[in-house]
C-alpha positions as CSV (number, residue, x, y, z in Angstrom):
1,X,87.5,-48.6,-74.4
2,X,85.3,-48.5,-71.4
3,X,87.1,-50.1,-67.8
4,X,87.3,-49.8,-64.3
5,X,90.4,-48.8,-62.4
6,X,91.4,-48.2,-58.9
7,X,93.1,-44.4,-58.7
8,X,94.5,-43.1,-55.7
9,X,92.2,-40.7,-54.5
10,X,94.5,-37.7,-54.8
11,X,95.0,-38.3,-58.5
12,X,91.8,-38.7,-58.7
13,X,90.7,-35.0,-57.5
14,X,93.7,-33.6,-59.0
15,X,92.5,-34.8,-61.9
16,X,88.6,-34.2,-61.7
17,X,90.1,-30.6,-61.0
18,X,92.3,-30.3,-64.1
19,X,89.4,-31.7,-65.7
20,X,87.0,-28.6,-64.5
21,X,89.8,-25.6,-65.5
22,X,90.1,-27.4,-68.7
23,X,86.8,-28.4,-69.9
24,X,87.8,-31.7,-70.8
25,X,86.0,-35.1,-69.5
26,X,87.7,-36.8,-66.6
27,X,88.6,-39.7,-69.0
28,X,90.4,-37.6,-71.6
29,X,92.2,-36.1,-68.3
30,X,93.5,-39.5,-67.3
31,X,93.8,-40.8,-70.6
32,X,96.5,-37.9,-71.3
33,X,98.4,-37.8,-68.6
34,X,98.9,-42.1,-68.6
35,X,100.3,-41.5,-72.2
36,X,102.0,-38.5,-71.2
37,X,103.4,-40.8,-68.1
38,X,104.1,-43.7,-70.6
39,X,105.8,-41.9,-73.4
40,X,108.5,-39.9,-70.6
41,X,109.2,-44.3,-69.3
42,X,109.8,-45.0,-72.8
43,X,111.7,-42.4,-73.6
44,X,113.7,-42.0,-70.6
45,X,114.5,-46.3,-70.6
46,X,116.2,-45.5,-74.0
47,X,119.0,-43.1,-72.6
48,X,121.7,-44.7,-71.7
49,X,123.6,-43.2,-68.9
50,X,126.7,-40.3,-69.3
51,X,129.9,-41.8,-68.9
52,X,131.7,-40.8,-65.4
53,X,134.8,-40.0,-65.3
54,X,136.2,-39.2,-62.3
55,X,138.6,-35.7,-61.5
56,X,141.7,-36.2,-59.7
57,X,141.4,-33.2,-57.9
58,X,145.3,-33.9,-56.9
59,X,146.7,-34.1,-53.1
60,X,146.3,-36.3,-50.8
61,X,142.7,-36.5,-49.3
62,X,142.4,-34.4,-46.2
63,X,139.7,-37.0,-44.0
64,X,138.8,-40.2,-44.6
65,X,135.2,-40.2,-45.8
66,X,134.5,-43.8,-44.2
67,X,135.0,-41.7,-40.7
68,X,131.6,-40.5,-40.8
69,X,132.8,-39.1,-37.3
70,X,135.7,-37.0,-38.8
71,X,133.7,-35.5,-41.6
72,X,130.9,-34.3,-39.2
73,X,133.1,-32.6,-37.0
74,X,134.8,-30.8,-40.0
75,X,131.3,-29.7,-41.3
76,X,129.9,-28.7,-37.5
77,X,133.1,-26.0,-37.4
């Protein structure tokens, strides 16, 4: 199918450039890589996330992470 599109213009030389090294036409360049870029959304929308679960590590907690002032101080040391 034959269209117009608005590319960025970096894509756009990256592309005419990957298009020189591999002998291919600009529009097989671009044509790949959106199907490349489509397949990796469709296949990483499908994942589900890994369940958490959180460590108890044990002890009481040494700062309180709210105090953003506390914590700096113990990482400037």
């Amino acid at each position: 199918m034959k269209t117009s599109l608005n590319i960025d213009d970096h894509l756009f030389q990256l592309a005419k450039k990957e298009a020189l090294k591999s002998r291919k036409s600009l529009s097989e360049i671009i044509s790949y890589w959106a199907r490349a870029g489509r397949e990796f959304l469709v296949q990483h929308k499908k994942q589900k996330p890994i369940p958490f679960k959180p460590l108890d590590l044990g002890g009481p907690a040494l700062i309180d992470i709210n105090s953003r002032n506390e914590w700096m101080d113990l990482i400037d040391k």
